[in-house]
Each structure stands twice: as C-alpha cells, then as structure tokens.
N, C-alpha and C positions, 0 to 999 in steps of 0.2 A: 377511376371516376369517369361517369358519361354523361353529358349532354342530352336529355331524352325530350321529344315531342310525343304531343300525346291528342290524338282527337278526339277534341272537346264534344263533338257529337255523337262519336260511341264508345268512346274509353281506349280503343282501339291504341297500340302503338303506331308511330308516323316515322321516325327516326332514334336513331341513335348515333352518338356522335363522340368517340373517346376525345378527354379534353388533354391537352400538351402536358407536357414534363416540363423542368424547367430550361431546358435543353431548346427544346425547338421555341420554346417563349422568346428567349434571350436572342438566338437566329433571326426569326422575324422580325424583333425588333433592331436587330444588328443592319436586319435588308431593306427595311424602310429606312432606316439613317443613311443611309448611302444613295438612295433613291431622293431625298429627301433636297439636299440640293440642286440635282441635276433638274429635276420640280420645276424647281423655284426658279429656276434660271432660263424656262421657255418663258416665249413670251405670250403673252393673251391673249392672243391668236391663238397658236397654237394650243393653248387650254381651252381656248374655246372650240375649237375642233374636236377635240378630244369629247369636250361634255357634249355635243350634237351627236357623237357617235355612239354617247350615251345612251340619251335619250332615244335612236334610232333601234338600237337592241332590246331596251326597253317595251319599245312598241312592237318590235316582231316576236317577243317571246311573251307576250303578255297573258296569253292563255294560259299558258305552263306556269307562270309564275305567280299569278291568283292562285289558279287551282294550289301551289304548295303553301299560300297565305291562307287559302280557304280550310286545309287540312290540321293546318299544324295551329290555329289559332279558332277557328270556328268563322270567321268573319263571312258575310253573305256577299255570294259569287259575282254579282256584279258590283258590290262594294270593292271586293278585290281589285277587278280592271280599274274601276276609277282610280284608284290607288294605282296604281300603276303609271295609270297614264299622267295622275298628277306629279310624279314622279319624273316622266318624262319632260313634264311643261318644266321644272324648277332649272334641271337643267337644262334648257336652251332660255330661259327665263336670263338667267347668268352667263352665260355664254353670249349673249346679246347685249346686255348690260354691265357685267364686271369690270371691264375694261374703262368705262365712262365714271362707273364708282370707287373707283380706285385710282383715279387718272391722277398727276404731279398736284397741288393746290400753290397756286401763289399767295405771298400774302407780304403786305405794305408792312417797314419796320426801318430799322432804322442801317438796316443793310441794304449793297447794290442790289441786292436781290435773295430773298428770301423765299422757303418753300416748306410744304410740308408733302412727302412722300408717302407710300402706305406699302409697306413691305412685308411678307408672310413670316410668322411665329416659329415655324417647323412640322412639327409631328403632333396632330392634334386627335387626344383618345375621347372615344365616343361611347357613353353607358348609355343603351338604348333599349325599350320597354317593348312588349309584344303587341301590343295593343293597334299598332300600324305599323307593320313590324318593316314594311318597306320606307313610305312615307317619312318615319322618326328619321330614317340612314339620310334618305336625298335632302332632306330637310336642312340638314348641317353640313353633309357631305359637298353638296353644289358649292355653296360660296366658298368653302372652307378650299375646294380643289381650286375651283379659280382662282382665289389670291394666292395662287402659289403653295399651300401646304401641302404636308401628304395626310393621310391617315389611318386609325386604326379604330376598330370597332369591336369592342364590346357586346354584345346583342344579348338580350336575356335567352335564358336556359333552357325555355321553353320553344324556341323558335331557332332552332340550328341550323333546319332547311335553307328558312329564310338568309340568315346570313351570312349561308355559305354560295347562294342563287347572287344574294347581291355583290358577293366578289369576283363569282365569275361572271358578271354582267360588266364589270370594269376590263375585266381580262381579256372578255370578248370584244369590247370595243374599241379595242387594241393600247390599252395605255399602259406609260412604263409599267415594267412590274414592278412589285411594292410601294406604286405610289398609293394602294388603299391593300388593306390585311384586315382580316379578319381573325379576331382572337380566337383560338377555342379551349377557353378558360372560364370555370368558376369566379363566380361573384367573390368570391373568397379569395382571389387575386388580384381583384380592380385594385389595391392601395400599391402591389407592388410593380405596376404599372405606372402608376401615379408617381411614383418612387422614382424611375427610371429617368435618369439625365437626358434620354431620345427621344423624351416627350415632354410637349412644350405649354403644352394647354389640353384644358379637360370641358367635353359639353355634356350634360346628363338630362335627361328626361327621364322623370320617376318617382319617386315616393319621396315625400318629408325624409322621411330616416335615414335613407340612400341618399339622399341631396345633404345632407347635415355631415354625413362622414364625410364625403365626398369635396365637399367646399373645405371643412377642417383637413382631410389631408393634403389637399389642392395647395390649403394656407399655409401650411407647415412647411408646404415643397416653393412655396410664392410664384406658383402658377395659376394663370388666369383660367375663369370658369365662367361659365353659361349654366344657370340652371334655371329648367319649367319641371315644376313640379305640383301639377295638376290644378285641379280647383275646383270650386262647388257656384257654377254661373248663376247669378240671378237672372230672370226672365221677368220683367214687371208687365204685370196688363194693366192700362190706367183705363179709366172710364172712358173714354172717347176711341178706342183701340177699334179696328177691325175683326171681330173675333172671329168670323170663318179665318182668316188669312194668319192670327196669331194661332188658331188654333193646330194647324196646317204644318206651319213652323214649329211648334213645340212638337210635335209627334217626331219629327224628321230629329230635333235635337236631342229630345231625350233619350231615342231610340236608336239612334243611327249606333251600328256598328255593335248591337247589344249595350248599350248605354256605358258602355267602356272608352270613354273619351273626357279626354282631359278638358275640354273646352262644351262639352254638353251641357245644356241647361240643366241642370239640377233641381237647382231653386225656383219654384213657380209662383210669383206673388203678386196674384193679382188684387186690386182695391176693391173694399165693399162692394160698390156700388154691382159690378159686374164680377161677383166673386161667383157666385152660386151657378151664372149662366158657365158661367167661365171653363170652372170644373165640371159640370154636366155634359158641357160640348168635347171636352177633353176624354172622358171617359168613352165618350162614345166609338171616337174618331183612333180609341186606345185598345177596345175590346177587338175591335177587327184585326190585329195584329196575330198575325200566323206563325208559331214557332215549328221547326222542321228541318230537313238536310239541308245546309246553307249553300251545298251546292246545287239547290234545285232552285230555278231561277222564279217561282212564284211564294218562296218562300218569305216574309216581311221579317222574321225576329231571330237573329242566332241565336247558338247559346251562348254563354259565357265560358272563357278561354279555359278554364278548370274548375274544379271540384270545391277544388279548397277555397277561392272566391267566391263560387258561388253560395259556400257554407258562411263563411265572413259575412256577406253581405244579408243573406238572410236574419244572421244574428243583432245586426246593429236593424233591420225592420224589426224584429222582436221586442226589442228591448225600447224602442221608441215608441213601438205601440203598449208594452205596459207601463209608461210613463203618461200614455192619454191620446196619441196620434191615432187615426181613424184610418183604416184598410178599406180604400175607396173600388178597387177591384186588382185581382192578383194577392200579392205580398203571401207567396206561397210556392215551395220549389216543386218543379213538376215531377210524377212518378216517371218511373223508366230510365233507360242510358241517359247517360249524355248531361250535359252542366247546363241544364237547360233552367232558366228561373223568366214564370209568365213578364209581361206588360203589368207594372205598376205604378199606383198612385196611392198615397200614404199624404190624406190630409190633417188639419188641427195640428202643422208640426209647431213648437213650441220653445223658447230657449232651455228647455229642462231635459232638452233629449239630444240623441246620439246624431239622430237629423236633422238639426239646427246647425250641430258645429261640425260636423264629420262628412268628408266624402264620401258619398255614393257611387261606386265606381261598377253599378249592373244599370238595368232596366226596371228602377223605380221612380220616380218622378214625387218630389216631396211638397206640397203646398201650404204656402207661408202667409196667409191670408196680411191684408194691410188695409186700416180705414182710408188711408189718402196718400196722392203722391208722395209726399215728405215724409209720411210714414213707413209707405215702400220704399224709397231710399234708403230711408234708415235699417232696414233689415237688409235691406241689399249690401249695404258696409258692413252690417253686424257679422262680418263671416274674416275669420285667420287667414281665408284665400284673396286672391285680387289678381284671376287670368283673365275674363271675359264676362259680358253681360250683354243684355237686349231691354230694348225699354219697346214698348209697341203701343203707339197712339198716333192718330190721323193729321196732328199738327207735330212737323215736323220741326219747326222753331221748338216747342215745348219736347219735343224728342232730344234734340240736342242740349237744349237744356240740362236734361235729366243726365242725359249721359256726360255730361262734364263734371258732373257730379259721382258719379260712379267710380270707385277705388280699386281700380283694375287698370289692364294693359292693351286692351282693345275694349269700347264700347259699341254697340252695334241698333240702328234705330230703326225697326221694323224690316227686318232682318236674320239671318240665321248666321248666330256667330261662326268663322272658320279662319282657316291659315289661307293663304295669297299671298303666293311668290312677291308681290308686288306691296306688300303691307307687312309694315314693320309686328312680331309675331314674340311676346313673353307677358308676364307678370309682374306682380308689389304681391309686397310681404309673404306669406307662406307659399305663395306660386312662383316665386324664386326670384333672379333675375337676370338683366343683358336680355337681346335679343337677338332672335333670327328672322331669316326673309328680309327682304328689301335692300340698301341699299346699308342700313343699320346692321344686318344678320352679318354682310360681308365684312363689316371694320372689326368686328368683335377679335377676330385673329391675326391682325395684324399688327404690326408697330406704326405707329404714326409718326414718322421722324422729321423731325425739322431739319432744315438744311439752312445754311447763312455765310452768305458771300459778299465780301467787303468790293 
C-alpha cells in the first residue's frame, strides 16, 4: 500500500510514498519513547532554542516548501509562503512565551506552601488534514514541543510530501532525533496507534466521523484529546455595517485557500434591510475571481485538493438547489483538468436543505437572508457547528453585543475570523473541543500537578 499525492491542478501524480509494516511502525515508536524523556528533561531554554532554529529553517527553505504545498494540495503560491511563515511566527511565538506559561503557580491553602506545576503528558499523536497541510502540524506541534512532549504525526494521505518536509525541517534544525516522527501509515492504523501504551495524548483536526472514532478510541484508551473539526461561520451584515469593507472581508473568507477552511465564512446572513445591496456587491466583487495554476502568482482562486470533493460538494449545491436555493453565479464544475469548481453564491438557502445544516468545504458562499438582528442571531446558532463567526456593523458596542451571543469559540467584530498564536483557537458542539494557540493550546498536554508542603 502507498501514500499517493496527486495535483489537484492537472491530475498529474506528485509523489508516492510506500506506507510502514508493522515492523518499522513499532521501531519508531520504540525511538520516540526513548527520546521522549531525555525531551522532557531540558529545560525551556533549551526548547526554546531549539523552536527558533525552527522557525530559522523554516524561513530559509520557504520557497521549496510552498512550492511542495502548492503541488500536492493545489493552494495558491503566495498562500503557501504565508503559511510558512506563519508557521515560523508559532514557533518563536512559544519559544518567547512557554516558559512564562508554564512557569511553578503558587497558591494559598492550608500548607507551608503549596504549588501547582505543569509537567508534559509524553508522546503526543497528531491526525492532521490537508487543507494546511503545514500550518495544521506547527499549530499543535509548537506548544506541544515546548512543554516538553515529543511527537508523532499522522498527516493525511494525500499530502506525504508535506509531511515528510516537515520532519526534516525538525531534523535540520538540529533537534534530538525522534523528538517529532512522522507516521507513514494508512488512516486505517490511526486506532492502533491510539492503542499504543507510548502514546500519551491525541489532537485531531477533521471531519465529524474521524473526530467521533477518534475521541471513542482516545475514551476506551482514557487518553486526552483535542478536537476541531471544522464548521460552517456565520458572517452577519446588520443594517448599519460597512459594506464596501464587509464586502472586502467576505471575498478573502470565503475564498481564501479555495474555500477549504475550517474557519471560513460559510454562512452569509445579512438583514433585510441591506440584504439585496449586500448580495449585489458580493457577486460583483466574486465574478472577478480568477481560477488557474496556483503557482502563478496572478492567480486569485485554486482548485480544490481533489476530484472526489470537488464531486461531494457539487452534489450537496444540487440538491439544495432542487430543494429552492437560487445559483446566484457559478455553482457549476469547470470543464477541463484539474479539481477546479468556479466562485460561488447559492442564495434563498433555507432550513430544508443540505446548505442550512451541512458544511461547505469548496468555494461556495451560502446566503441566509435574516429580517433583523435577533433574527440573524438566531440562524447563526441554528447550526450543529460552533468554531467561528463575524458580525459586521459600525457600532462596535452593538458588535460586541452580538458576539457574545454567538455559539462558537472565537467571535470576531468587523473582522476576518483566523488562528493567532497569541488567541486562544477551538469550538462548541460539533466543531469539537479544548484548545490550541495561546497560553490555553499550551496546558492542554500537560499535567497540572499540585504539590503540598507542610
């Protein structure tokens, strides 16, 4: 069995990657368990050296390693470098920081002296999505290295390049060996990993289905878990809103990265009042969006990462539109090579269709029309997800408002929802939960131990 990438822009093969026996599986994880303490037992300094020299390889190889993001996944070429380089920032983000977030806590009781410490988990396995295929690793990776873990990574099927670039981006920065491995194993192995006594904790970014096993095997093993798993943002425009400026911002969120992000605005719900202008300016500001090689840097729209999603998604616009929703422009796969599906907008969406409750995980943008604020609200909850949202109106008292209302895990008030090293980063209900980034991402893997001295 192989590991195959495939680009998404001309069908083309990109790699091939035979995946382990059970032989070299059990080794690797024999050689991070051993690595695994010696970790844990520098001090945070020294990890913090370690992730600047990170982030330093990161940045000298950044062209090379877009370009195999750009290949193996379709993402547009200067989307790539960002990614990179925000990759770079996470780590020296925690390398600056870890050590202050993790520092002894004292705490008044009824001992001489009482404390609470924050000590590393072990070996912690990482199921990680193609969709940012760098971004998803450093994301978890960073805190998880500073407090002392090691890890091992998982990387979907489709992106092997990726995540064998991002092993030896650790290797080159000179850190122990086996303090991070990358699996090269079938999805069809994650449980007996999970299984594995040398691992200590699981984080997953991905699908409902894949997070549902994944937490029940996690349960079964009574190890701790992290899960995001995706979601459908609301975007409310209320009548007093900016709409050049909202407008601006929904292009960038619904579109960034071929509309394959977990935290993209999905849901477009603007109120009567400015419903019609709303969508008019949308459309406009949506046709000029340029699909093409994503490594040509005047390009605006990837394709999507395969075929097979790109067929997925086109079937849930079908079926929404013979339920009543309205094909505002696009909702139609383009002829020729390549996973390419136009810039869409699918209005009149409705609670009777696949658009209401289902993610949208391309480049269509679903509009959910609302007579008023509290009405918009109420569809902005009416969804099984709860990762992210945006409310956009010129009184920012009434902004905040809205968003403390909002049944998510980040709200964002005239603004483009995103991840920031520095901003605590998960979901409620079906978008999973625990967090990463911040100060929060870091404790998820540790023990918090008390300590009590008479």
């Amino acid at each position: 069995m192989a590991l195959k990438s495939v680009n998404p822009a001309t069908g083309q093969t990109v790699k091939i990657v035979d995946t382990w026996n059970e032989t070299q599986l059990d080794e690797a994880l024999f050689e991070v368990s051993v690595a695994t303490p010696k970790w844990a037992a520098l001090s945070f300094q020294a990890r913090a050296e370690a992730l600047r020299r990170v982030a330093a390889v990161l940045r000298a190889r950044k062209v090379d390693l877009a370009r195999t993001m750009t290949l193996e996944m379709g993402k547009l070429i200067n989307e790539a470098r960002g990614e990179i380089e925000k990759c770079a920032w996470v780590c020296e983000y925690y390398a600056e920081n870890g050590a202050r977030f993790l520092a002894d806590e004292d705490i008044e009781s009824d001992a001489g002296r009482s404390l609470v410490i924050y000590q590393p988990l072990g070996t912690v396995l990482a199921v990680m999505p193609w969709n940012f295929p760098f971004w998803q690793v450093f994301r978890f990776a960073a805190p998880a290295l500073m407090a002392g873990n090691t890890a091992v990574l998982k990387h979907a099927s489709n992106v092997p390049g990726c995540a064998l670039a991002i092993e030896e981006v650790f290797i080159e920065a000179g850190l122990p060996a086996n303090v991070f491995r990358t699996l090269l194993i079938p999805a069809g192995r994650v449980n007996r990993v999970i299984e594995d006594k040398r691992v200590h904790a699981v984080t997953l970014t991905g699908s409902e289905v894949a997070g549902r096993a994944v937490a029940a095997n996690a349960g079964h093993n009574i190890k701790k878990t992290v899960l995001e798993l995706g979601g459908s943002d609301p975007f409310i425009v209320l009548e007093d809103a900016d709409l050049d400026a909202a407008v601006t911002t929904a292009v960038t969120s619904r579109f960034l990265n071929a509309g394959q992000s977990c935290i993209a605005a999905k849901r477009f719900i603007p109120v009567a009042a400015i419903a019609d202008e709303f969508v008019a300016r949308f459309k406009m500001a949506v046709d000029v969006l340029r699909c093409g090689d994503p490594l040509a840097e005047d390009v605006t729209l990837a394709p999507m990462a395969r075929l097979d999603l790109r067929d997925d998604l086109h079937q849930q616009v079908i079926e929404s539109i013979t339920k009543g929703a309205v094909a505002v422009t696009g909702c139609s796969p383009m002829a020729g090579q390549g996973a390419y599906y136009p810039a869409s907008i699918l209005d009149q969406v409705a609670p009777n269709m696949r658009a209401y409750r289902e993610e949208f995980f391309g480049p269509v943008a679903l509009i959910l029309r609302a007579r008023n604020e509290a009405d918009a609200i109420r569809i902005a909850n009416d969804s099984p997800f709860g990762l992210g949202g945006s409310v956009w109106t010129r009184d920012t008292a009434r902004g905040e408002r809205v968003a403390r209302q909002l049944q998510c895990g980040a709200a964002f008030v005239n603004g483009l929802v995103k991840s920031d090293p520095r901003l605590p980063f998960g979901g409620v209900k079906n978008s999973g939960y625990g967090r990463e980034l911040s100060h929060h991402g870091i404790r998820e893997f540790v023990n918090a131990k008390t300590i009590w001295m008479k």
